[in-house]
C-alpha positions in Angstrom: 0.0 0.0 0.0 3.2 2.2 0.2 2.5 3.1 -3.4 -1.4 4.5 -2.5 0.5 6.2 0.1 2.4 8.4 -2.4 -0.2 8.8 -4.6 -2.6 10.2 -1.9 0.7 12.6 -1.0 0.5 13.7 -4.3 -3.2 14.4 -4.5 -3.1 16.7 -1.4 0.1 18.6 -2.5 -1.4 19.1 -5.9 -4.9 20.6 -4.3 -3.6 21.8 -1.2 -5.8 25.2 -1.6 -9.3 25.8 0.3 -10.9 26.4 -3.0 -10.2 23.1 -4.8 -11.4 21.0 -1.8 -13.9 19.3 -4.4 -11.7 18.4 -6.4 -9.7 16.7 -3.6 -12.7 14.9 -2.9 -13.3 13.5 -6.5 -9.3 12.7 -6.7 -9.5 10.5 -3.5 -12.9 9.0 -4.4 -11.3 8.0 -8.0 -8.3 5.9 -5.9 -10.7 4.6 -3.6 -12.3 3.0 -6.2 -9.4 2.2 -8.1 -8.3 0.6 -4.9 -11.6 -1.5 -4.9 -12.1 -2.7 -8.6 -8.1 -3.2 -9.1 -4.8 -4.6 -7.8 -4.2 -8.1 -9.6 -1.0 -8.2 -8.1 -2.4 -8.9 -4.8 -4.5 -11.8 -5.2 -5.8 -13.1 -2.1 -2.6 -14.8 -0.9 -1.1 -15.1 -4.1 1.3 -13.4 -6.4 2.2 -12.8 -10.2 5.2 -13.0 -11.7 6.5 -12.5 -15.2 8.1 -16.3 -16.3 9.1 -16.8 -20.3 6.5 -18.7 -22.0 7.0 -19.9 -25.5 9.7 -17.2 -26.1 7.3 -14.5 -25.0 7.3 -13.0 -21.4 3.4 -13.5 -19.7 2.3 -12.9 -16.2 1.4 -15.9 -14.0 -0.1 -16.7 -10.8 1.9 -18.4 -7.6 0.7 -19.7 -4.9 2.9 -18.5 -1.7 2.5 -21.9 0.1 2.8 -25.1 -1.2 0.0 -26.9 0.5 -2.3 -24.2 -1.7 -3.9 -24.2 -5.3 -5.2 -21.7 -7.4 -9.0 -22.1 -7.5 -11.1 -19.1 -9.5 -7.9 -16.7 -9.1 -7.4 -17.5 -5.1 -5.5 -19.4 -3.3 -7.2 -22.2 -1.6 -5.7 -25.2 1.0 -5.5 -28.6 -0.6 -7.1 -31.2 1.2 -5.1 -34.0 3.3 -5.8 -37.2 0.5 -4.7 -34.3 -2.3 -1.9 -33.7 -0.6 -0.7 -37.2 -0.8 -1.6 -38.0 -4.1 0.9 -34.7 -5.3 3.4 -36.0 -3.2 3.3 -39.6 -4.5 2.8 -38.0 -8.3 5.6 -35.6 -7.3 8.2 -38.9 -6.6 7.3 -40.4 -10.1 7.9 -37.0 -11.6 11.4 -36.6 -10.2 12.0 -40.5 -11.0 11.4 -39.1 -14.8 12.5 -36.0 -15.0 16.3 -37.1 -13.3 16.7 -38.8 -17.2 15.5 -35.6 -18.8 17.6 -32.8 -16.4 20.4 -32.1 -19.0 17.8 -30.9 -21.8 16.0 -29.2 -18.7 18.6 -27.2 -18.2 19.6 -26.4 -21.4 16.0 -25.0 -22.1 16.3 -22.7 -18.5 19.8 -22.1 -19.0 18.6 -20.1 -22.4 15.3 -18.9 -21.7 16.6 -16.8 -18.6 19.4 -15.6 -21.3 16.2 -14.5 -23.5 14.5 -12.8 -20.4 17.8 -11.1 -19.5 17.7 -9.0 -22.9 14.2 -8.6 -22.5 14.8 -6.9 -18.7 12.9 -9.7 -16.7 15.1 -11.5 -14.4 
């Protein structure tokens, strides 16, 4: 919120007179409601990041805690028998992907090259 903070700084400096005490009014009302309808950034317990995708830098949703999943844009706690299923899902996974590492990180070692020139990482 340290960002509403400066932006609310600004709005009084700019109509610090008596006079323009309406407009004051309608410039806070506007970031109150920007406030309300906005802010995907914060999303409930979740956060975006840029990642490269197909060559082409897109914002993404992440989870803070592991035991969460995104449901309809928030982050919800996975249930105990989900839980276990990921975890036994994750151990085939790593079984697999221990064959596959060397192309894996290949493919990272140039996509965070690509989102280097492009100013991401």
């Amino acid at each position: 919120m340290e960002w509403y903070d400066n932006i609310f700084n600004l709005i009084n400096e700019a109509t610090d007179c008596i006079d323009c005490l309406e407009k004051q009014l309608t410039l806070e009302q506007e970031c109150m409601d920007y406030l309300d309808n906005v802010d995907e950034n914060v999303v409930e317990g979740a956060i975006m990041k840029k990642v490269m995708r197909k060559g082409k830098a897109i914002r993404k949703k992440f989870c803070k805690l592991a035991t969460q999943k995104q449901l309809g844009g928030k982050c919800v706690a996975r249930g105990a028998k989900e839980r276990v299923k990921k975890s036994r899902s994750m151990r085939k996974a790593a079984k697999k992907k221990k064959g596959k590492m060397s192309r894996i990180s290949r493919k990272r070692k140039k996509s965070l090259k690509r989102g280097k020139r492009m100013g991401l990482y």
